[in-house]
C-alpha positions in Angstrom: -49.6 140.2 189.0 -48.1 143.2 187.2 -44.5 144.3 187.1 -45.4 147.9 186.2 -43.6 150.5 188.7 -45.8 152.4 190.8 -43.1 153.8 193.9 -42.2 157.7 193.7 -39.1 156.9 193.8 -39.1 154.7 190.2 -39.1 157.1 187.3 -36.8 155.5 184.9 -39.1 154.1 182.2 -38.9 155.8 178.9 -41.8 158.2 178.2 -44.4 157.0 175.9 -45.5 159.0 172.8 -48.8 158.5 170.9 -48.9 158.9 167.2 -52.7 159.6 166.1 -53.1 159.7 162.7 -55.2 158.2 160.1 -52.2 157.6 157.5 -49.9 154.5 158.0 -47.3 156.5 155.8 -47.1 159.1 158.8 -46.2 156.6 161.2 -43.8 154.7 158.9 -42.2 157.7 158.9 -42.2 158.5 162.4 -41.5 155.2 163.3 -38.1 155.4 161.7 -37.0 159.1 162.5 -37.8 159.1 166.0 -36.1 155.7 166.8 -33.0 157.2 168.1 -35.3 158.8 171.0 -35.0 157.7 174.3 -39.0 157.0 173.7 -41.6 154.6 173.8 -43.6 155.1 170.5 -47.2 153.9 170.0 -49.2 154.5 167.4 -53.2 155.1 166.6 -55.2 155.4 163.7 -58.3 156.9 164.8 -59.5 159.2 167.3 -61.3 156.4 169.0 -58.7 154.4 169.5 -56.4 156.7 170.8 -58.3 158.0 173.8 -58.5 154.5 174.3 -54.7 154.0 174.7 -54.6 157.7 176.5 -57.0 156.5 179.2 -55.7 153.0 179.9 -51.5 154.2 179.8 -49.6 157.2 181.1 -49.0 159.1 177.4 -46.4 162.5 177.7 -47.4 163.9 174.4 -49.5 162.8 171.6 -48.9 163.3 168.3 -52.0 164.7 166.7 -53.4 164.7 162.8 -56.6 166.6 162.7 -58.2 165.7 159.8 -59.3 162.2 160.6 -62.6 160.5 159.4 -65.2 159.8 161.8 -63.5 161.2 165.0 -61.1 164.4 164.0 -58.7 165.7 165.8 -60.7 168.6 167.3 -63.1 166.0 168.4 -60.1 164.4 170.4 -58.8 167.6 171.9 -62.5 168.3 173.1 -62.7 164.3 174.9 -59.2 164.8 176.5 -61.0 168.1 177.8 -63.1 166.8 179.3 -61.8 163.6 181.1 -60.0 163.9 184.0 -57.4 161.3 182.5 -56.6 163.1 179.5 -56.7 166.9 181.0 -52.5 167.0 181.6 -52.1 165.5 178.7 -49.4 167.4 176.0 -51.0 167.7 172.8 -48.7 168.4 169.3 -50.9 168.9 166.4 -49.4 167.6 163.0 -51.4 169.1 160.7 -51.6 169.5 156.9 -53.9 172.4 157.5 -52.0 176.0 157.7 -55.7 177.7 158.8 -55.3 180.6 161.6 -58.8 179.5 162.3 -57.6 175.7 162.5 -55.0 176.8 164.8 -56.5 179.3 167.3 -59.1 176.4 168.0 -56.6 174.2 168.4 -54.8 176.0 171.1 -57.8 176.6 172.2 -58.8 173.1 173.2 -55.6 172.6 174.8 -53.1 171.8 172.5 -49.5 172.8 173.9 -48.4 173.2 170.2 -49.0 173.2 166.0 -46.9 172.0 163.3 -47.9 172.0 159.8 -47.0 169.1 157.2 -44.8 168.9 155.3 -42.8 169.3 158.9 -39.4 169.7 159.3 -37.9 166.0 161.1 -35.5 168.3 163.2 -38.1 171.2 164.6 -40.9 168.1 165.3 -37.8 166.6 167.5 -37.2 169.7 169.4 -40.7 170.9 170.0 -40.8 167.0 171.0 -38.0 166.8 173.7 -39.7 170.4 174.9 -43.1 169.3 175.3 -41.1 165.7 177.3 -39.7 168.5 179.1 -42.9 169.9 180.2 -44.9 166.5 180.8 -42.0 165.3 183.4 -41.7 168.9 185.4 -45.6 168.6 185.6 -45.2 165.2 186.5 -42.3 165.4 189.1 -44.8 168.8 190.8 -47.8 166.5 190.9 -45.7 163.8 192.5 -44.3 165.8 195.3 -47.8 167.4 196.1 -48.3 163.5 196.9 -45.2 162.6 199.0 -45.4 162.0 202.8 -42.7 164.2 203.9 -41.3 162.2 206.4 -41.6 158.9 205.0 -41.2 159.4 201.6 -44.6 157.2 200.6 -47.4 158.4 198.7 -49.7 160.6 201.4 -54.0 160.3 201.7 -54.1 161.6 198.9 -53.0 159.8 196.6 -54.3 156.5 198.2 -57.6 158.0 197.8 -57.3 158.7 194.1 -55.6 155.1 193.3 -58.1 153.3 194.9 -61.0 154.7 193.1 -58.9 154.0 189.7 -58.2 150.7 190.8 -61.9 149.4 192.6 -63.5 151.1 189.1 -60.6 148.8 186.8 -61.3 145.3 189.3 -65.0 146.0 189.2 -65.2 146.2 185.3 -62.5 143.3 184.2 -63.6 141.2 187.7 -60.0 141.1 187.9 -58.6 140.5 192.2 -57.9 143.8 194.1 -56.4 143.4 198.0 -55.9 146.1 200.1 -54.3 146.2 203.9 -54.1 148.7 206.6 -51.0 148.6 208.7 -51.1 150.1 212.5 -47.6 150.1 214.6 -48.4 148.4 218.0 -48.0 150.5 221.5 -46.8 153.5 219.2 -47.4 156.5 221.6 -45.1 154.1 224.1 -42.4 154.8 221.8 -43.1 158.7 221.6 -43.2 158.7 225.5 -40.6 156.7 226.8 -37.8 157.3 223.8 -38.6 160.5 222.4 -40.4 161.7 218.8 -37.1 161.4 216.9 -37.5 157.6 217.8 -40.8 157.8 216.8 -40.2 159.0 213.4 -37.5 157.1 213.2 -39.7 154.2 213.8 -42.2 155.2 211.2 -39.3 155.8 208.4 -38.0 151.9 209.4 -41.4 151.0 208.9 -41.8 153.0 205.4 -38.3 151.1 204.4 -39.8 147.7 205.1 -43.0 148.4 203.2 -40.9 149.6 200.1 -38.6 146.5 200.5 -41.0 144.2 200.7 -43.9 145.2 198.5 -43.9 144.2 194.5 -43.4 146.6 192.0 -47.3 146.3 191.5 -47.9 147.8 194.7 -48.6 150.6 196.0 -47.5 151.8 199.8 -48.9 154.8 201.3 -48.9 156.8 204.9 -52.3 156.0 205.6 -51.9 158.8 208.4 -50.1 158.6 212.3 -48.9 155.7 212.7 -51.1 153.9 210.4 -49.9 152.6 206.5 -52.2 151.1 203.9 -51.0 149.5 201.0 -53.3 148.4 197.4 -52.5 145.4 195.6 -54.1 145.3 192.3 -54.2 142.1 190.6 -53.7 141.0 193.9 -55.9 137.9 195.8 -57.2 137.8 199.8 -54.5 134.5 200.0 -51.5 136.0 197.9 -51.8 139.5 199.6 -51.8 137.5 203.1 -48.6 136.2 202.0 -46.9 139.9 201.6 -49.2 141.4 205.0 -47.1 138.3 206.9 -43.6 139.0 205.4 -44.1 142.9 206.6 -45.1 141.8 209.8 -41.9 139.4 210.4 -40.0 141.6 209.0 -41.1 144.4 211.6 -40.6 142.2 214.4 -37.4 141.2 213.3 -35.7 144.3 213.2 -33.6 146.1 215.5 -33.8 149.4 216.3 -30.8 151.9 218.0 -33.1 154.4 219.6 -34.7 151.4 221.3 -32.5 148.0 220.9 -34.5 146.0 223.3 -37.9 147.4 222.4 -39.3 145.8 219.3 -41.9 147.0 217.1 -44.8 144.8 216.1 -47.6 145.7 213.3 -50.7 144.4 213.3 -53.0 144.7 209.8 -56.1 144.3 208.7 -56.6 143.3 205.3 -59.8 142.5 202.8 -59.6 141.6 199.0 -61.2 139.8 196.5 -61.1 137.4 193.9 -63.6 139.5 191.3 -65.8 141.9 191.3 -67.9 142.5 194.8 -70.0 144.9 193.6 -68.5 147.6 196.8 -67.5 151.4 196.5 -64.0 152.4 197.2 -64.8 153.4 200.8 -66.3 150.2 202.0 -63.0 148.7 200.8 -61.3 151.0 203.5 -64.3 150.2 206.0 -63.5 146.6 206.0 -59.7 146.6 205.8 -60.1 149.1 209.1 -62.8 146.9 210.7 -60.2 143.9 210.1 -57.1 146.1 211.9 -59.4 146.5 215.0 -59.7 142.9 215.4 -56.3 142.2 214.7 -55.5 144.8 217.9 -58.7 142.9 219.6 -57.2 139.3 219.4 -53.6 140.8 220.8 -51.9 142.2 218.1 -48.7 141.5 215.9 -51.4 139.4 213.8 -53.1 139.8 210.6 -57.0 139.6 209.8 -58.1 139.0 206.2 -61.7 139.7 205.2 -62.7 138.4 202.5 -65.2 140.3 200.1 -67.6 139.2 197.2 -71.1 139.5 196.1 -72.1 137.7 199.4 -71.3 138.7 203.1 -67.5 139.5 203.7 -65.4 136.3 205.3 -63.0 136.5 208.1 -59.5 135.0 208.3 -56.6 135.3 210.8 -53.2 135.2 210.7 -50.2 135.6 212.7 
């Protein structure tokens, strides 16, 4: 299971930087001037390989030579174009070609900037931290058009978009992929006997527990209501049980001073897979939401795994 950060809140690992050029000189030299940079540096020698990297990672700039054989530069501005992936992707040319030509089509296919070689080591670190600059103000914009505002989770949205990344990544490596939806028990009780301030106080208590308790690796959403849904990539049916019945203690255990003899109970519904299953990202949602109903069915508190594959789905229950 991964370690990578995937919470809004986490933002604190350096920014990676992709050098694409054909000359290992160029990234000797880069490789030593930019080490004082609070920066990740990779490096790529061909245009191939670097939309490679740029679709697989989350790159702030790239670093681009255009004259590369086989795939040049231009070529690469045109891909990142037109993939979705690569489209927000800051583009520096580093070019040894001083062209007006070369450079209107370069800004033309998107780059956010041009330097000519021989470059200055000081101008390519400002233009550097400025295009960093950019990527993160984009980045933090994007993020908060995501946010729940109440909870502080990622909203619909975003689940949406992640779990077509991540059924598309399980399906091609036939790598596991879990994924739960979460439903507070008797919630419109709470609005009717105790108030709405109770109510989204109970649905921020919940949103704690689900940040407290998931891995790094996954990633919690507001599902919508009262409802929560969390993916776990890299994630099997029997390990993701394992988190689904840690929440759901955890919810019953705690106390809350709206309501201090009223618990609050959670009852999920969660399908996963060991491989590949062969299912579109919306059936994964089907059959985690089928598993919630009968985990309200059989009485609550209680969760109900599904298991999928290339054969019929398989029920469990828990709790």
């Amino acid at each position: 299971m991964s370690d990578d950060i995937d919470h809004p809140a986490c933002s604190n690992k350096r920014p990676i930087v992709l050098v694409v050029d054909d000359s290992p000189l160029v990234h000797r030299l880069l490789k030593a001037r930019l080490r004082d940079e609070a920066i990740e540096l990779r490096h790529a020698h061909s245009g191939k390989e670097a939309l490679d990297i740029i679709h697989g990672n989350d790159i702030a700039t790239v670093l681009l030579d255009l004259n590369m054989p086989e795939m040049d530069g231009f070529e690469v501005l045109r891909a990142l174009g037109n993939s979705e992936s690569g489209t927000h992707v800051p583009v520096i040319v580093l070019s040894g070609q001083q062209d007006s030509q070369d450079k209107v089509m370069a800004f033309a296919l998107g780059a956010i900037d041009y330097i000519t070689k021989p470059f200055d080591l000081a101008e390519l670190r400002a233009r550097l931290r400025s295009s960093l600059r950019l990527h993160r103000l984009v980045r933090m914009l994007s993020e908060r058009a995501q946010l729940d505002g109440l909870t502080g989770l990622w909203n619909r949205s975003h689940l949406d978009e992640r779990l077509e990344q991540l059924v598309t990544t399980a399906e091609r490596s036939n790598r596991p992929l879990s994924v739960a939806l979460l439903d507070l028990d008797h919630f419109k009780s709470i609005n009717d006997n105790y108030g709405h301030p109770a109510g989204d106080a109970a649905l921020q208590g919940t949103a704690e527990i689900l940040t407290a308790s998931a891995r790094t690796s996954d990633i919690a959403c507001r599902y919508g209501g009262e409802e929560f849904a969390i993916l776990m990539p890299e994630t099997t049916p029997e390990q993701a049980q394992v988190l689904c019945d840690r929440i759901r203690e955890a919810m019953e255990a705690r106390h809350w001073p709206a309501h201090p003899d009223r618990k609050i109970t959670v009852s999920i519904g969660l399908c996963g897979s060991d491989g590949a299953t062969g299912q579109p990202p919306e059936q994964w949602l089907a059959h985690a939401d089928a598993a919630l109903y009968r985990a309200k069915e059989g009485g609550r508190n209680r969760v109900i795994v599904t298991h999928l594959g290339k054969g019929r789905p398989r029920l469990a229950a828990a709790g």
